[in-house]
C-alpha positions as CSV (number, residue, x, y, z in Angstrom):
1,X,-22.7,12.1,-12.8
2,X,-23.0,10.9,-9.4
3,X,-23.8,13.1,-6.3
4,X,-21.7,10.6,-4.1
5,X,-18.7,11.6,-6.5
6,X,-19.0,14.8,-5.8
7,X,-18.6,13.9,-2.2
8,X,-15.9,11.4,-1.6
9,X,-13.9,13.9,-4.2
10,X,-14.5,16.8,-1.5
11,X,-13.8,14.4,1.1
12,X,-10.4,13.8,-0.5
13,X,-9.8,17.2,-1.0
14,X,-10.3,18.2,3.0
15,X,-7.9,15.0,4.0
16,X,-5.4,16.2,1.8
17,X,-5.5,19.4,3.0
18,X,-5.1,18.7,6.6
19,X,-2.2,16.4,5.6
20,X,-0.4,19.2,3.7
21,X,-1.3,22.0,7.0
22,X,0.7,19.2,9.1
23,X,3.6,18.6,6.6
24,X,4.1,22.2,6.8
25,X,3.8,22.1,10.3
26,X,6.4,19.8,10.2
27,X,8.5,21.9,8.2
28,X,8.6,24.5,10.4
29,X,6.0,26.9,8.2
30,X,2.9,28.6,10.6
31,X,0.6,28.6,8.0
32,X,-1.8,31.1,10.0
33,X,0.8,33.6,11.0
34,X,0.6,35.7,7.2
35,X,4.2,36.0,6.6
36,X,5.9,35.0,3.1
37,X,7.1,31.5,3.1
38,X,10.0,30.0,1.3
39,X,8.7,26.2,0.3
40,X,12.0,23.5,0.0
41,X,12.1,20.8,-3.2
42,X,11.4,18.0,-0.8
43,X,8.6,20.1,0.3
44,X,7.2,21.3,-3.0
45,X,7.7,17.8,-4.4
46,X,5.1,16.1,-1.7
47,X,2.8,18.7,-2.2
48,X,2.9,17.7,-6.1
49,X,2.4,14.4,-4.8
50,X,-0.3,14.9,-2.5
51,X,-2.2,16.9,-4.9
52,X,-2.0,14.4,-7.7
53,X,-3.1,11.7,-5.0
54,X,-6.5,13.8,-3.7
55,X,-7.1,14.1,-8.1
56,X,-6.7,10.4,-8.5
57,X,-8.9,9.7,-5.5
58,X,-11.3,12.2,-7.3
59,X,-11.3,11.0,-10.7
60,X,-11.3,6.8,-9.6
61,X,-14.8,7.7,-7.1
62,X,-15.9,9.7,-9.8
63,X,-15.8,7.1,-12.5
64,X,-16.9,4.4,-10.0
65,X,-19.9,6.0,-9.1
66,X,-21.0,7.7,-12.0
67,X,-20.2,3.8,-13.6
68,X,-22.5,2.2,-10.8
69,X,-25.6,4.7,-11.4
70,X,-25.0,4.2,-15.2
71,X,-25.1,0.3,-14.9
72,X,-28.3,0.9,-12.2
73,X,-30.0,3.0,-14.9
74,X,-29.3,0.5,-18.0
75,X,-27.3,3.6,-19.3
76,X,-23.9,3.8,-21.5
77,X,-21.1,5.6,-19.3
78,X,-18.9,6.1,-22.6
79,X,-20.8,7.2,-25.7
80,X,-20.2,10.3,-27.6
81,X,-21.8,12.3,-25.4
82,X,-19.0,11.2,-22.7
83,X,-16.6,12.1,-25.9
84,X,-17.6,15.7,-26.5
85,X,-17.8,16.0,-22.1
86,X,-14.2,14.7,-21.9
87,X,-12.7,16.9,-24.4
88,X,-14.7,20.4,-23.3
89,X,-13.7,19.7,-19.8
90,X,-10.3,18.8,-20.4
91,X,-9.3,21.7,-23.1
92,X,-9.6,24.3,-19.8
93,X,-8.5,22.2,-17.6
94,X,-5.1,20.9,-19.2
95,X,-4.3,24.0,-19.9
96,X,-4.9,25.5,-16.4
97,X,-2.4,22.6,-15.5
98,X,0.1,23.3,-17.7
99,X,-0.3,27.2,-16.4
100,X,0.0,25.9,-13.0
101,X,3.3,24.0,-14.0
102,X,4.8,27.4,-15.1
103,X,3.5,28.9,-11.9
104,X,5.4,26.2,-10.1
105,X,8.5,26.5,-12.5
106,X,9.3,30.3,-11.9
107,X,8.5,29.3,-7.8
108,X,4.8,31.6,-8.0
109,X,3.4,29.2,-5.3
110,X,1.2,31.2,-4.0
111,X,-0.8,31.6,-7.4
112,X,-1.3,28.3,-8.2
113,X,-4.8,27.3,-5.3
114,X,-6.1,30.5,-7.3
115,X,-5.3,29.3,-10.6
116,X,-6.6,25.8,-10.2
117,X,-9.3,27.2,-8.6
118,X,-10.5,29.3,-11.7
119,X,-9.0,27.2,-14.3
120,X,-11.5,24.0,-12.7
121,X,-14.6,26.7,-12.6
122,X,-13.9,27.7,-16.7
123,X,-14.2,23.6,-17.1
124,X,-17.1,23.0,-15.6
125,X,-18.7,25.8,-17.2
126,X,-17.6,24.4,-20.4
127,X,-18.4,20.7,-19.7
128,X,-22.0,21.9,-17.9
129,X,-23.7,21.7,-21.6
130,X,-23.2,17.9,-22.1
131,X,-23.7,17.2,-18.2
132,X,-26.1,18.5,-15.9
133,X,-27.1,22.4,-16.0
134,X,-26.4,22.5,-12.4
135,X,-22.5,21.8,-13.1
136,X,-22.1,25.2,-14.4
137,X,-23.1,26.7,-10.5
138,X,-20.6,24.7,-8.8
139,X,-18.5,26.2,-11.4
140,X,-19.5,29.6,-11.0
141,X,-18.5,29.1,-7.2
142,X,-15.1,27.9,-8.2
143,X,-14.3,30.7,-10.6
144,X,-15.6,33.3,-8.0
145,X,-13.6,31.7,-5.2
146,X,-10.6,31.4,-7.5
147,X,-10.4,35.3,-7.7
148,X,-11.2,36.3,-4.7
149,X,-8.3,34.0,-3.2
150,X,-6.2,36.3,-5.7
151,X,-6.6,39.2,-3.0
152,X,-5.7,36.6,-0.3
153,X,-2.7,34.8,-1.5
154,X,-1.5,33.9,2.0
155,X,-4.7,31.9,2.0
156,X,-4.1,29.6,-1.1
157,X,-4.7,26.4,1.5
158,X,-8.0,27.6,2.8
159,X,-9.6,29.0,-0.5
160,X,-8.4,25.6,-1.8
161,X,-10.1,23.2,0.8
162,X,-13.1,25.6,0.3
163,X,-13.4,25.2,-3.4
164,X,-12.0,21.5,-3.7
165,X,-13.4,20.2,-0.6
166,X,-16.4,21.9,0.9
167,X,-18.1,23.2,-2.3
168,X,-17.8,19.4,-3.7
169,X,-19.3,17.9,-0.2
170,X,-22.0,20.2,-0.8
171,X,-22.7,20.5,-4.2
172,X,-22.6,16.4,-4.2
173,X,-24.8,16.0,-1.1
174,X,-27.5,18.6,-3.3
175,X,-26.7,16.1,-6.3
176,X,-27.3,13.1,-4.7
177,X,-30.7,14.4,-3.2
178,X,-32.0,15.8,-6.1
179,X,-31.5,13.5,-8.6
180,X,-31.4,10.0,-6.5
């Protein structure tokens, strides 16, 4: 894995953020002022949107990077190895998405940043033993995060931009450096 993934995926993560604090903005909803918030279709629909647009951003800077240091290194980016990863990862991480899609269903917003949060830590803990060990910290960090925004549901955004955005800048600027 790249460091520089870890980093434009963060990067994504904070953009897409500020872009859904101005669309509600926009929709009338002071995010800051703690009181329960009723979220319209359109609304709901362009966060769906937004958030599957910050994970394709992720996932494309993810494989390009992690393809460019393979090809640098004379390394395979899909062998079994990349198998096995792909399908630890994903078994915790589809079904934290599916979860989420009943959240969303039954209109629980305000559990689904904590959910995606934990869900996302319980697959990199998984994945970390066909990656490096260091995955399962940033992991650690999301899972913590995770439930500790479950005491702070009003906070979903900011616990998300934390664990999507800043822990990735970080993590992937530590990454980078240490394994350049």
């Amino acid at each position: 894995l790249s460091g520089l993934s870890g980093v434009f995926a963060g990067l994504a993560a904070i953009l897409g953020a500020i872009y859904v604090y101005f669309a509600f903005q926009r929709e009338g909803i002071d995010y800051f002022a703690g009181q329960r918030n009723v979220f319209k279709a359109g609304l709901v629909n362009e966060l769906m949107i937004t958030g599957i647009a910050i994970l394709a951003v992720a996932l494309l800077s993810g494989y390009i990077f992690t393809a460019n240091k393979s090809r640098r290194k004379g390394l395979k980016i899909w062998d079994a190895t990349t198998k096995r990863l792909l399908i630890t990862f994903a078994v915790p991480l589809v079904s934290g998405g599916i979860f989420c899609l009943g959240l969303l269903y039954h209109h629980l917003f305000v559990f689904i940043a904590p959910a995606t949060l934990i869900f996302y830590g319980l697959a990199l803990v998984s994945a970390e033993r066909y990656t490096l060990t260091d995955v399962k910290y940033l992991g650690y960090c999301e899972i913590v995060l995770g439930l500790f925004s479950l005491f702070f549901l009003g906070w979903g955004l900011v616990t998300w931009t934390i664990g999507f955005g800043v822990l990735h800048v970080v993590y992937g600027l530590i990454m980078h450096k240490k394994y350049k």
